[in-house]
N, C-alpha and C positions, 0 to 999 in steps of 0.2 A: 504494500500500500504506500501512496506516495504521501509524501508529508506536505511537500511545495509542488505544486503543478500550474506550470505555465501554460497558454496555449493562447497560437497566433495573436501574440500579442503586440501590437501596435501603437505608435506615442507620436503625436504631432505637438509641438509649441509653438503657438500664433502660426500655423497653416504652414508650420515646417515640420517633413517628417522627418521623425530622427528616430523610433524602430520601426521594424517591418514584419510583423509576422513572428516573431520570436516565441519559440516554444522551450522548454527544458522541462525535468522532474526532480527531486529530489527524495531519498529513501530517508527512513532515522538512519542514523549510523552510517552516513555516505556523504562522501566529500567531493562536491563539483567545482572543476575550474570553468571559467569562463576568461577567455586569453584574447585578446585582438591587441593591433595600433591604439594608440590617443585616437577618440569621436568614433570608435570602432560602435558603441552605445552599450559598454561594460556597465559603467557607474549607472547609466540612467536606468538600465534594467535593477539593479539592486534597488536604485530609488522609487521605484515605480512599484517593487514588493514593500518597502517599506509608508509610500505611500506619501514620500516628501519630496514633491512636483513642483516645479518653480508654478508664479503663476501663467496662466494662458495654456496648459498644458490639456491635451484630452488625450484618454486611455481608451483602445478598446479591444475588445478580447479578453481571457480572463485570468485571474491570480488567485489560486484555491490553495489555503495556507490551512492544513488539519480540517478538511472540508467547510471551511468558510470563505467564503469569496471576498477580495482584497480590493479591488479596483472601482467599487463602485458605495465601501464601506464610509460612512462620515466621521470627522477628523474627530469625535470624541472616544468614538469605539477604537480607531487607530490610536491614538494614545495610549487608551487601554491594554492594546498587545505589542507595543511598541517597548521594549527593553522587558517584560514579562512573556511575550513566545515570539518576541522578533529580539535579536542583539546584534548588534553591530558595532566593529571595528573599523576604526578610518584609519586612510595612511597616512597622516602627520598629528603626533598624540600632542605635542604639546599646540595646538590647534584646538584638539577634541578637549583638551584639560584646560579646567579653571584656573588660571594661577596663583587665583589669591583665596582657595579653599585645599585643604591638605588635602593629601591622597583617600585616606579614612572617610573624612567627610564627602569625598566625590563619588567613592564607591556605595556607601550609604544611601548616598540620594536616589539611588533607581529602586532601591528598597523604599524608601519612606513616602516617594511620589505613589508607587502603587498602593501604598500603607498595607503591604504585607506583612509587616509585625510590627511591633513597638521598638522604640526606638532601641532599647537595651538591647533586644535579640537581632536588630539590624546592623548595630555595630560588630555583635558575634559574628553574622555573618558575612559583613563587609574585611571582620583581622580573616575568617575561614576561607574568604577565595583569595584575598592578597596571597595566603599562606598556599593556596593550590595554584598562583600563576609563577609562583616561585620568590618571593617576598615574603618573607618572614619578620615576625616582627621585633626579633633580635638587630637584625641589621635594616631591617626599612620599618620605624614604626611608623604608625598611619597618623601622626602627627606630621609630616617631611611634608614640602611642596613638589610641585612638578619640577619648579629649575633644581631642585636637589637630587634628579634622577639622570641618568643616562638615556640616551636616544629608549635603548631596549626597555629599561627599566619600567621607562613612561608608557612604553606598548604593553607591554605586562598591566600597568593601570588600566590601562584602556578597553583589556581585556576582560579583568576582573570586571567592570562597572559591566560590560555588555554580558556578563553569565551568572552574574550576581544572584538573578532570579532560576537559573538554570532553563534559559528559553530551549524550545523545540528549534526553530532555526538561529543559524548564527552566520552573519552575512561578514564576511572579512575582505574592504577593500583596500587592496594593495599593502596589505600589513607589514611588508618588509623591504620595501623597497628602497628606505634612505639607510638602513641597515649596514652593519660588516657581516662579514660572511658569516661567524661564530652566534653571531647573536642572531641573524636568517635563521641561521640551522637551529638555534634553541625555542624561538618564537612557532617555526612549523613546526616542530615536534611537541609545542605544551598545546597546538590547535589540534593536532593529531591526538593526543591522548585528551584531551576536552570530547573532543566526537566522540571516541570510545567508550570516556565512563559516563557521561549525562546521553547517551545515545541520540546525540544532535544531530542533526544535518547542519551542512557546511558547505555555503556558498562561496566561494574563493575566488576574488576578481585580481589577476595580474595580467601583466604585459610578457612575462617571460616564462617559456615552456618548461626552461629550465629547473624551474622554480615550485612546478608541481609537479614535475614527469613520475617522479616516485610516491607520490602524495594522493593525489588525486583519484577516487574509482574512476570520474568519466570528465571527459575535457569539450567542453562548447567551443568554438572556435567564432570570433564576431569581427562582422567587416560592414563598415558603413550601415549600423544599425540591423545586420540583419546575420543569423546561424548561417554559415557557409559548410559547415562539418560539426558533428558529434560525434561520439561515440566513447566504449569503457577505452580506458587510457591507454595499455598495452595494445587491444586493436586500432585505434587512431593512428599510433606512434609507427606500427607497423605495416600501414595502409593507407597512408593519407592519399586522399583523392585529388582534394581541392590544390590549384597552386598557390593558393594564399597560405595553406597550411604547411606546405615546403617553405616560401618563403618566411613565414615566424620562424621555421625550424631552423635553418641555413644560417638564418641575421642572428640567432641564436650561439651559435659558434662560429660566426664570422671570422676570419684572418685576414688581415690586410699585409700587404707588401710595401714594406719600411724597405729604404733606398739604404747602400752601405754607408757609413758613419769612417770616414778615414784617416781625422783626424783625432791628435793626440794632444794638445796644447791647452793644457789647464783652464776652464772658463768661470768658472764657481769650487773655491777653493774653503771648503768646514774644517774647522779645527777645535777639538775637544770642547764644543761648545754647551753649555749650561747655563739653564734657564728657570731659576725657581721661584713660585708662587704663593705669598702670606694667608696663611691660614686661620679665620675666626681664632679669637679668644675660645674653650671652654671656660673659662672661669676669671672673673671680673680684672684682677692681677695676675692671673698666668701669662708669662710670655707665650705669644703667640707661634705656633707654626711653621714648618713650612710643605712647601707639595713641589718635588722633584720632575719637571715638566718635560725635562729635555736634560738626557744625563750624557756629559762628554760624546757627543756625538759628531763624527769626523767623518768628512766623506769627501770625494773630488766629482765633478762633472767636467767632461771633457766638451769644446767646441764642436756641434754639430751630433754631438751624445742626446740618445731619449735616457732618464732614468727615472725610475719608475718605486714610488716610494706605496709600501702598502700596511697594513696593518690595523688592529681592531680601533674602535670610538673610543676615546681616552688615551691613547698611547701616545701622544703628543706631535702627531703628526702637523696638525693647523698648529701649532704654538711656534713649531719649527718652521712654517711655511711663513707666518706673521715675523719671525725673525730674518730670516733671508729676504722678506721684502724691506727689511728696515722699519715695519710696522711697530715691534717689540727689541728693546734693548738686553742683553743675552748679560749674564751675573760675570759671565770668564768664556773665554773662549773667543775666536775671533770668525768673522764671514768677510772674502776676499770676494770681488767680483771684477776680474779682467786686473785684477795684482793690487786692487784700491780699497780701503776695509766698507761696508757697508754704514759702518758707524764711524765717524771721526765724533773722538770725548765720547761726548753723552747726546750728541746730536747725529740725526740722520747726515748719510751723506746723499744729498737731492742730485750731484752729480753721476754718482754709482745710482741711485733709485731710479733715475731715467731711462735707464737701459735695461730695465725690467718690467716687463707688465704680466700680467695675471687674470686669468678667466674663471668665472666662478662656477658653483654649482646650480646657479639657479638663475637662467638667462633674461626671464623678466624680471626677478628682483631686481637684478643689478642693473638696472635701466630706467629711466626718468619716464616715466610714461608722458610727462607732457613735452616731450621731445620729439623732435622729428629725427631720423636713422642719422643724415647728414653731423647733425651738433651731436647724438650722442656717438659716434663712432672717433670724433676727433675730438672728445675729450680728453686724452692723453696728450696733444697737441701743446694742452697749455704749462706741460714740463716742459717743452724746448724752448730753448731761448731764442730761437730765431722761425718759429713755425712757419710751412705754408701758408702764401695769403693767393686770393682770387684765382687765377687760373690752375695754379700750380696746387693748394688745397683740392679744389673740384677735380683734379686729373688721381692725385692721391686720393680722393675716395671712391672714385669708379676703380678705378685699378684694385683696391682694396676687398669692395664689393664684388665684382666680376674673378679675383682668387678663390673669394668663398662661396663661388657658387650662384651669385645673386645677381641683378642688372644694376646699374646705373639710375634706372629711374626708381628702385626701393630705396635710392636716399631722401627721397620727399615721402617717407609715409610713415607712420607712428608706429611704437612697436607693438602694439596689441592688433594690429593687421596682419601678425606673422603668426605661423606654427611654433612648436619649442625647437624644434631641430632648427627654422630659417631663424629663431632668436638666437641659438649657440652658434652660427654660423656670423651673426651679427656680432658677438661676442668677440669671435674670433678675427674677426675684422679690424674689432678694436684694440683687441690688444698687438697687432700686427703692425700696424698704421703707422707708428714710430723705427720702425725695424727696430725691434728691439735684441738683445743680446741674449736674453734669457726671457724664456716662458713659462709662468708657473700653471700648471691645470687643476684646479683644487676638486676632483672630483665631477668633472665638466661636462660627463655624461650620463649619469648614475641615475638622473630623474626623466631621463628618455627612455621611450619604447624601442625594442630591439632593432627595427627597421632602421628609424631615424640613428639611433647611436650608431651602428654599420656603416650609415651614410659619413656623421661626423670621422668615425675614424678613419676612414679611405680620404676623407677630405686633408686632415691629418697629415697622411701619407704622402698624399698630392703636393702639400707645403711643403714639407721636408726635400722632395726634390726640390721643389722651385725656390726657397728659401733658405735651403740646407739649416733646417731652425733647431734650436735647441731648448730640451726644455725637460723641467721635472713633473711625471703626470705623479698625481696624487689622487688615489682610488681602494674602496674596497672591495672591488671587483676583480677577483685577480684573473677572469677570462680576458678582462679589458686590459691589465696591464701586461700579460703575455704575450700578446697581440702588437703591443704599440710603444716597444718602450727594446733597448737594448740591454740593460743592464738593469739589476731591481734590487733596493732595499728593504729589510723588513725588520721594522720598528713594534719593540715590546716594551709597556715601562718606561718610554722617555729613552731606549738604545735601541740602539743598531745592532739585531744579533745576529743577521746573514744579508751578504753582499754579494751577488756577482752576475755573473752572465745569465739573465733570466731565466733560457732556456733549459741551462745548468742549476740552477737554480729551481727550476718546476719537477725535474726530472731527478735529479736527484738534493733534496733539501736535507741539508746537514742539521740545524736546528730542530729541538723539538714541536718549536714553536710555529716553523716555518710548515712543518706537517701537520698540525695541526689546521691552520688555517687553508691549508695545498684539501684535505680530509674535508672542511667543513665546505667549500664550495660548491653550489649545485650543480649536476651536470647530468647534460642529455645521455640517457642509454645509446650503449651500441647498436640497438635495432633500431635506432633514429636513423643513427649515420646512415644505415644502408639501405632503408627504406627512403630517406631524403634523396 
């Protein structure tokens, strides 16, 4: 008997359609992925069981959740099953979390709005699922706020609050995607044993196949609003019909072809560099703290070198990345860029910091939205002391835009006119514009769908010949840094405890650490490859 039962279900907003016909089921105790691109209509179809429709929207066809129909029910009854036999997981927790109520108090409220028990035996059971998402109240008491958690830690919140009541369905979108690998792999496995012991179904919305190929009984596959393929996981994996379903699968372990690297001439020179961090008081006269951010860590990058920095959330990889930009001043240790320190004294040095620019992970954040492409791409412009003006500006940013891929005439348009892959291409643009010396990639493609990230890093590739660039990618995706990087670091702790030739490095990892996280990435079966 099915628990969730879709069928040709259909969603227009203001006389645009955006599903088409969508059917799926769901058993107790059965876990479904639903996989496509970004606007593939993953998230809307979860929205549309839960029943949280922007306005203008019409649904038709039906949504039978434990034999009551969903799609035509009124927003009080939805309430009513909403966090009591629907839960729900989003994928940026500190988003979904209050930050000025502690964890306790947030997991409590899906208890107290239902007013399933009193409040005494809601607090018991708000410490009782912190303690089954793996939060314990020795080390996380339900006093603590969300900034006091880690990425994972807050997912774990986010989870408790959505099982609190122990719902029949449990809708999880994108739950691991801004993740390190280690914490992926803990986060699927505490959703995997949740379905087991509350015998939930388990709606699973991701972009990467990767991601649930061992996970999942049955995989939907969504393209422009509409099922292209279904089927139980192992015959999909071994029979895909659809070409759309090779291509997830393909973009999924994509390899691009990095140009040779032949030079040898020191370009970013680390020297036992240490970085520590003041720690609260406990107690009103106790000398305070400290937190070891970045311990003696030494490294070289050579001119026209990829190096490829990777490692769990908290290991100091941003603290180190905020130091070689000159953003943060380092306790001892020194950062050489082309033989000149990054710091002269206690002051940046703005002639070293010019010669480096930086792309981030999140291509509209980083961008003025009331900006037209043109002023924000040549914002790095206003480090040089003698910038393009008029003709010679507008020739540098067609040539800029036309490397990544783009026209000439997307420098008159605003950046919420672009996709996230033509935003990280726009990124890329800018941090180019100055030719700079050094590239840093803080994770630059981590919040793209398989397709588009494939695209960015062949793009990648394409610069490297044409600009023979150099640059440290920083990722916790170590399919992406295998891929696009020559040499790779791996940081535990604030050190460096294995360095070398990537490929030597994938293949045979001499740290324990480095196997660990080689162990915890996801990766497509062999009856992919050869059914792909």
């Amino acid at each position: 008997m099915s628990l969730l039962q879709i069928e040709n279900l259909s969603l227009s907003i203001h006389e645009a359609e955006i599903l088409k016909q969508v059917s799926l089921s769901i058993a107790p105790g059965e876990i479904v992925a639903v996989t496509g691109e970004s606007g593939s209509g993953k998230s809307m179809t979860a929205l549309a069981v839960m029943q949280l429709l922007p306005d203008g929207a019409v649904g038709k066809g039906s949504i039978v959740l434990n034999g009551q129909e969903l799609l035509d029910r009124p927003e009080a009854e939805m309430c009513a099953l909403r966090g009591a036999s629907i839960g729900m997981v989003f994928q940026e927790p500190m988003t979904a979390l209050n930050p000025v109520k502690t964890i306790g108090d947030q997991v409590m409220e899906t208890i107290l709005i239902h007013k399933a028990m009193p409040a005494d035996k809601a607090r018991e059971r708000a410490q009782e699922v912190l303690i089954r998402v793996g939060l314990p109240p020795d080390k996380f008491p339900m006093s603590r706020y969300p900034h006091e958690l880690s990425g994972g830690q807050r997912q774990r919140v986010v989870i408790a609050m959505a099982i609190a009541l122990r719902p029949k369905l449990l809708i999880a979108d994108e739950p691991t995607t801004a993740l390190d690998v280690t914490t992926q792999a803990q986060i699927l496995d505490l959703l995997k044993g949740l379905v087991t012991e509350y015998d939930m179904g388990l709606l699973m919305i991701t972009h990467d196949l990767a991601v649930v190929s061992d996970m999942a009984d049955q995989i939907v596959v969504m393209r422009h609003g509409e099922v292209v393929e279904s089927g139980a996981t192992d015959h999909l994996l071994r029979n895909m019909q659809h070409p759309y379903t090779r291509m997830l699968f393909e973009a999924s372990e994509h390899q691009v072809n990095l140009p040779e690297s032949y030079e040898t001439k020191p370009l970013l020179q680390v020297t036992g560099v240490v970085r520590d961090y003041r720690l609260p008081r406990k107690q009103l006269f106790q000398t305070p703290g400290t937190h070891r951010a970045v311990d003696q860590v030494s490294f070289v990058l050579n001119r026209g070198e990829r190096l490829g920095l990777v490692g769990e959330s908290g290991c100091g990889k941003s603290t180190l990345t905020r130091a070689i930009l000159g953003l943060e001043e380092v306790q001892s240790g020194q950062i050489l860029l082309d033989d000149q320190p990054v710091f002269s004294g206690h002051k940046p040095n703005f002639a070293v910091r010019r010669k480096m620019q930086v792309v981030f992970q999140d291509p509209f954040g980083s961008f003025n939205p009331r900006h037209r492409v043109s002023r924000l791409i040549t914002e790095p412009f206003y480090l040089l002391e003698d910038p393009p003006r008029g003709s010679d500006r507008q020739d540098r940013i067609a040539e800029m835009l036309g490397a990544v891929g783009l026209s000439a005439d997307d420098a008159n348009k605003y950046i919420h006119e672009f996709s996230g892959g033509q935003r990280q291409r726009i990124a890329v643009a800018r941090a180019l514009i100055t030719r700079p010396e050094l590239i840093l990639f803080d994770e630059a493609v981590s919040a793209l769908d398989v397709s588009v990230r494939a695209q960015i890093l062949d793009l990648l590739a394409e610069l490297c010949e044409a600009y023979n660039l150099t640059y440290l990618f920083i990722s916790h995706d170590l399919s992406v840094v295998r891929t696009i990087t020559d040499r790779v670091m791996v940081m535990q702790a604030g050190k460096i405890v294995e360095q070398g030739e990537t490929e030597q490095v994938f293949t045979d990892p001499q740290h324990s650490y480095t196997r660990k996280l080689i162990a915890a990435a996801p990766r497509l079966p062999e009856i992919g490859r050869g059914a792909a």
